[in-house]
C-alpha positions in Angstrom: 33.9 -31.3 74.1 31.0 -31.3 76.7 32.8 -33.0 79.6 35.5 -29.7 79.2 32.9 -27.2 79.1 31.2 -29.1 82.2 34.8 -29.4 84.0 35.3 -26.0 83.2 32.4 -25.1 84.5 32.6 -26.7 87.6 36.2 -25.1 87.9 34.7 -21.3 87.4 31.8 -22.4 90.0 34.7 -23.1 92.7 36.5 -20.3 91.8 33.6 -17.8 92.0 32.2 -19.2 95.5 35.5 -18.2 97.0 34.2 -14.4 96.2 31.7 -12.5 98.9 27.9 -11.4 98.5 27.2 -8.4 96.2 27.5 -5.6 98.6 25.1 -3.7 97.2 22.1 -6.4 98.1 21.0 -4.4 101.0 20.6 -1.6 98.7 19.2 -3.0 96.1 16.1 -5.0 98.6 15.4 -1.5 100.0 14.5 -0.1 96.5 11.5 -2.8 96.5 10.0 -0.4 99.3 10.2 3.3 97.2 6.7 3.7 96.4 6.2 4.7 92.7 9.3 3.4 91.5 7.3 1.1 89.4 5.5 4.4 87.6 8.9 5.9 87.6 10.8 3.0 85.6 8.2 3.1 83.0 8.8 6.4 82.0 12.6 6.5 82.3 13.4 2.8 82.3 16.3 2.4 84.3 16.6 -1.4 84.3 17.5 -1.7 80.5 19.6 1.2 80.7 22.1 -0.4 83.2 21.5 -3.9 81.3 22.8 -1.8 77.8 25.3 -0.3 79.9 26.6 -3.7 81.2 26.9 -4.9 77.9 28.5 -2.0 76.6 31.3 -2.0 79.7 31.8 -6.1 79.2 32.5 -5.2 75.1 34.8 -2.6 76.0 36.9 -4.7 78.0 37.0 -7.6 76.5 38.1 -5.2 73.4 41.1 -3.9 75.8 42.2 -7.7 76.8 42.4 -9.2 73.5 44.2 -5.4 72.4 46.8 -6.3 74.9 46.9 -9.8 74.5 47.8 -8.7 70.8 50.2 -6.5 71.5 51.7 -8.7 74.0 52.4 -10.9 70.9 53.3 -8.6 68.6 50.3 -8.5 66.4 49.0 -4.9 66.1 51.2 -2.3 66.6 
C-alpha cells in the first residue's frame, strides 16, 4: 500500500510541475513591506480567516464532486 501512495505521489508531483508560479507571488512579497500590517493582522487576523475560508471552499467542492459523481450513478436523486 505504501509503494501506491509513493507512485501516486510521484504521479501528482509530475503532473503539478507542468502548472506555472502562483501569479499572485509578486503580490503577496510586496505585502512583507506595508508597515503595520503586523499590528493590523493581530486585531483583524486575516491569515486564519483565508486559511478557514480555504477549508470551507475545498469542503464545498469536494461535497459537489462526489454529489455529481452520485448522481452520475444514480444514487441520490
Amino acid at each position: 500500500m505504501g509503494t501506491i501512495l509513493k507512485a501516486l505521489g510521484e504521479v501528482l508531483a509530475f503532473a503539478l510541475s507542468f502548472l506555472p508560479d502562483s501569479p499572485f507571488q509578486g503580490f503577496l512579497d510586496g505585502l512583507e513591506k506595508v508597515p503595520y500590517l503586523a499590528y493590523l493582522n493581530w486585531f483583524i487576523p486575516i491569515g486564519d480567516f483565508l486559511k478557514i475560508l480555504g477549508v470551507w471552499c475545498a469542503a464545498i467542492g469536494i461535497f459537489y464532486i462526489v454529489s455529481v459523481i452520485l448522481r452520475f450513478v444514480k444514487a441520490i436523486n
